[in-house]
N, C-alpha and C positions, 0 to 999 in steps of 0.2 A: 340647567334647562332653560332656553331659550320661550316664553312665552309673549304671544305679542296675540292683544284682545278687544276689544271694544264694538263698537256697535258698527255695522255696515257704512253711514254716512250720518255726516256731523247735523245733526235735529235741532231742536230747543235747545237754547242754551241748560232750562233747568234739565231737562231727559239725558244732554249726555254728564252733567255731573251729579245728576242720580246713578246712574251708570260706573261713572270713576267714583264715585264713595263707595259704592259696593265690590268695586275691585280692590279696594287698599290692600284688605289683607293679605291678598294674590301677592300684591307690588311690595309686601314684608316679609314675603316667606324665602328665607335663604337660603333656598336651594332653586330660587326662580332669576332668573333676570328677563325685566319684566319690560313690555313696550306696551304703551296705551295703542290703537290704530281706529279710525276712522277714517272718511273720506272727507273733503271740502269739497267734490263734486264729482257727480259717478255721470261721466263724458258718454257711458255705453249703455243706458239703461236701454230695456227693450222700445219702449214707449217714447213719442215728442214730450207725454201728456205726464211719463213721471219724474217723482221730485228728485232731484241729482244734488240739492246741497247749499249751502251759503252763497259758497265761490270763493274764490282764493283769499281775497283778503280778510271779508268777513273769515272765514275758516280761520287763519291765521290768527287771528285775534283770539280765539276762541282756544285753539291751541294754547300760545302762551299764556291765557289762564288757567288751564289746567297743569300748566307746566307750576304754573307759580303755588297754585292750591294746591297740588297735591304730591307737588317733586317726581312727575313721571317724566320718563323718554317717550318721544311720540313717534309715532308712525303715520305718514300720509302716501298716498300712490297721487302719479302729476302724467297729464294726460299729450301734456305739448311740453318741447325744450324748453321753450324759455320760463316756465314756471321751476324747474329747478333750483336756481340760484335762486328765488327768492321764496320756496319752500324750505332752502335748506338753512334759511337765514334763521327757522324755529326748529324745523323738526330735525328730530335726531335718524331716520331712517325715511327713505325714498324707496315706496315700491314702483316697480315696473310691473305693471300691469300683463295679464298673461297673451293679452291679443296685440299686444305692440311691443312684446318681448324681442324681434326682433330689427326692431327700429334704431338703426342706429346712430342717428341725430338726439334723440332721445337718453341712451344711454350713454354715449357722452357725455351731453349736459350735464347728466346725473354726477358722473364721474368725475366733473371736473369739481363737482364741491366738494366738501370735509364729511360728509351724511354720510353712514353705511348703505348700502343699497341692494334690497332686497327684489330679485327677477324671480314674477310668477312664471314657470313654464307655461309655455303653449298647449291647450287643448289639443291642438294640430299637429307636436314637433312629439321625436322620440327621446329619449333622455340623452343621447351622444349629440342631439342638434344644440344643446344649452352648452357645450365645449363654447360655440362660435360669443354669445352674447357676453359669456364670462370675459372673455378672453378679448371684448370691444372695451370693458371697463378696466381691466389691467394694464392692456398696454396705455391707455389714456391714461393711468395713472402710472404709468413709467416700468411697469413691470413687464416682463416678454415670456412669462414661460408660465403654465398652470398648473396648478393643482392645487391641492383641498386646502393644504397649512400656507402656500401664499394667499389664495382668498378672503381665508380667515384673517391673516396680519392685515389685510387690505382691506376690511370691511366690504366682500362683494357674499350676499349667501343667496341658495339656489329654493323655491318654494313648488312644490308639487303640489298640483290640486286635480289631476285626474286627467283623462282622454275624453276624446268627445266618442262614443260608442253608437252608431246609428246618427237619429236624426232628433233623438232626444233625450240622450241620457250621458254622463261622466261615468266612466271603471277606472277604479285606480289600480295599475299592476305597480305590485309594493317591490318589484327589482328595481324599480326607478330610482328608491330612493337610496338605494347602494348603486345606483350607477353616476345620479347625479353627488355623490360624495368622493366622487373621485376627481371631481373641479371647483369644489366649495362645500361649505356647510348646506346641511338639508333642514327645511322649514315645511312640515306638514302642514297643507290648511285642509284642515278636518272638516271644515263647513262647506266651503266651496265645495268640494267633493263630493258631497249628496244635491248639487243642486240638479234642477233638470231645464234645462235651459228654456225660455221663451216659450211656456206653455201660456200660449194667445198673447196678452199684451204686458205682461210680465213673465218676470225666472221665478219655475216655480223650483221646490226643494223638498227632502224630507229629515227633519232634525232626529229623528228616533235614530239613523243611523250613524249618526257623529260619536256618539261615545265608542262604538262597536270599529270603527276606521281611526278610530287616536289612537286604541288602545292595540290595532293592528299593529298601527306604524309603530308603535312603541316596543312592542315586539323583535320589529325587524332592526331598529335603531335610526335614531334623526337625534338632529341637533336642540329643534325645538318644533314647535306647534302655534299654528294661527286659528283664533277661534272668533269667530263674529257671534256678540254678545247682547243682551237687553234686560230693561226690566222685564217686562211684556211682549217677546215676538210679531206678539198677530197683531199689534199694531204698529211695528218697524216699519219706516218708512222706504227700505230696503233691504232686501234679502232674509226678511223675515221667514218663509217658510223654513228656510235651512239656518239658524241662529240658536241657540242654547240660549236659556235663559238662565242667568248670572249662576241661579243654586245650583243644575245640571255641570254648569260649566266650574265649580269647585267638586263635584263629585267626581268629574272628570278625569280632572286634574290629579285628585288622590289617585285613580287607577291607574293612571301613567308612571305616577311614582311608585306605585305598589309594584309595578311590570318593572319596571326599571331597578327595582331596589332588588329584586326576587332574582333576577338576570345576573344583578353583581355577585350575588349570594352561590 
C-alpha cells in the first residue's frame, strides 16, 4: 500500500522534522511504501497575504535533509516547467497539481525526468478526461498505448480528490476510482476531499471526515492514500482545517489495513 503523508507546505525547519520523526514508524511498517510529501510553495493559496513556503531552493535543501536523516522518498507538486528538472534532481515523485492537470508543458517537463509522477485529477474533469494527461506523460516517455500495468512500469499514477459540487463544497463519487484504474494506479487523497474551498480568504475543511472517506475508498479498492499530516493542525500553516493530526493518521492507517486485510479474507 502505497502511502505518501506529511504536512501541507514545508514550515520550520524544526516542525517538519518533528513531523518526519513521528512518521518513522509509518516509513518501517512493511506492508507500507512510504512517500514523505510537502510543498516548497503552494502557487494557489486563496490569499496574496498567505504563507506559500520557502521556495524552490530553500525547499530543496530542506528536502535532502530529510532524505539524509531519515531515508525517506519525497514528494513535491511544481507549479511551472521548468522547476521540474531541478525538483527531480531530489525528490523522488512530482505531483501535478489538480488545477493544472491539464497543462501540457507542464507534464512534459515532468516526464522528461527519471521522478514518478503523480496527477491530481481535476475538481472540474470526469475520470475518462484523465485518459488525455496520462497518455501526455507516456508518449513523452516513448510509450503509445495505455493502461493501468503500462503506467505503473512507467511511474505515471492517477490521485482523486473529489469534484467541485456547487460553489462550495468537493463530493467524491468512489466509481472514479475504478474508472481512473483503468489508465494507471489510483492514489486517494483523503484530506483534500473534505476540504471546502475558499471560505473568505482561506480553504477551509472538515478533518472528522477523513477517516470515514479512507476507509470508503478502501473498501472500493486503490493503490494507496495521500494524507496531509501535523503535529498540531490549527496551527498549520496550510490546509490545516482538513489535516489529521499524526495519532488520527495511524489510527487510520490500521483501519485501511483492517478493510483490506478483511476483503482478502
Amino acid at each position: 500500500m502505497i502511502i505518501i503523508t506529511g504536512p501541507c507546505v514545508l514550515e520550520e525547519r524544526d516542525t517538519v522534522f518533528k513531523i518526519a520523526e513521528k512518521l518513522k514508524p509509518l516509513s518501517e511498517d512493511k506492508r507500507v511504501e512510504f512517500y514523505f510529501k510537502a510543498s516548497f510553495d503552494k502557487a494557489n493559496r486563496t490569499s496574496i497575504s498567505s504563507f506559500r513556503g520557502p521556495g524552490l531552493e530553500e525547499g530543496l535543501r530542506i528536502f535532502e535533509e530529510v532524505k539524509k536523516e531519515f531515508g525517506y522518498q519525497v514528494v513535491t507538486d511544481i507549479h511551472e516547467s521548468y522547476q521540474a528538472s531541478i525538483a527531480a534532481e531530489v525528490v523522488d515523485i512530482l505531483q501535478i497539481p489538480a488545477f493544472l492537470c491539464r497543462q501540457t508543458d507542464l507534464l512534459v517537463a515532468a516526464a522528461k525526468t527519471k521522478a514518478k509522477i503523480n496527477i491530481k485529477k481535476g475538481q472540474f474533469l470526469a475520470a475518462d478526461s484523465m485518459k488525455h494527461p496520462v497518455e501526455k506523460v507516456l508518449q513523452t516517455r516513448g510509450v503509445n498505448e495505455i493502461s493501468y500495468e503500462l503506467s505503473k512500469e512507467n511511474g505515471v499514477w492517477l490521485c482523486e480528490r473529489g469534484n467541485t459540487f456547487g460553489y462550495g463544497a468537493l463530493v467524491v463519487d468512489m466509481r472514479n476510482l475504478l474508472l481512473l484504474r483503468e489508465y494507471a494506479p489510483v492514489i486517494f487523497d483523503a484530506t483534500h476531499s473534505v476540504q471546502i474551498p475558499s471560505t473568505g480568504g482561506t480553504t477551509g475543511g472538515n478533518s472528522k471526515f477523513v477517516p470515514s472517506m479512507a476507509k470508503a475508498a478502501a473498501a472500493v479498492g486503490v493503490d494507496g492514500f495521500f494524507f496531509e499530516t501535523h503535529i498540531d493542525p490549527r496551527v498549520a500553516k496550510s490546509d490545516g482545517p482538513n489535516m489529521l493530526k499524526v495519532e488520527d493518521l495511524y489510527k487510520t492507517v490500521g483501519d485501511i489495513f483492517a478493510i483490506k486485510e478483511a476483503l482478502n479474507n
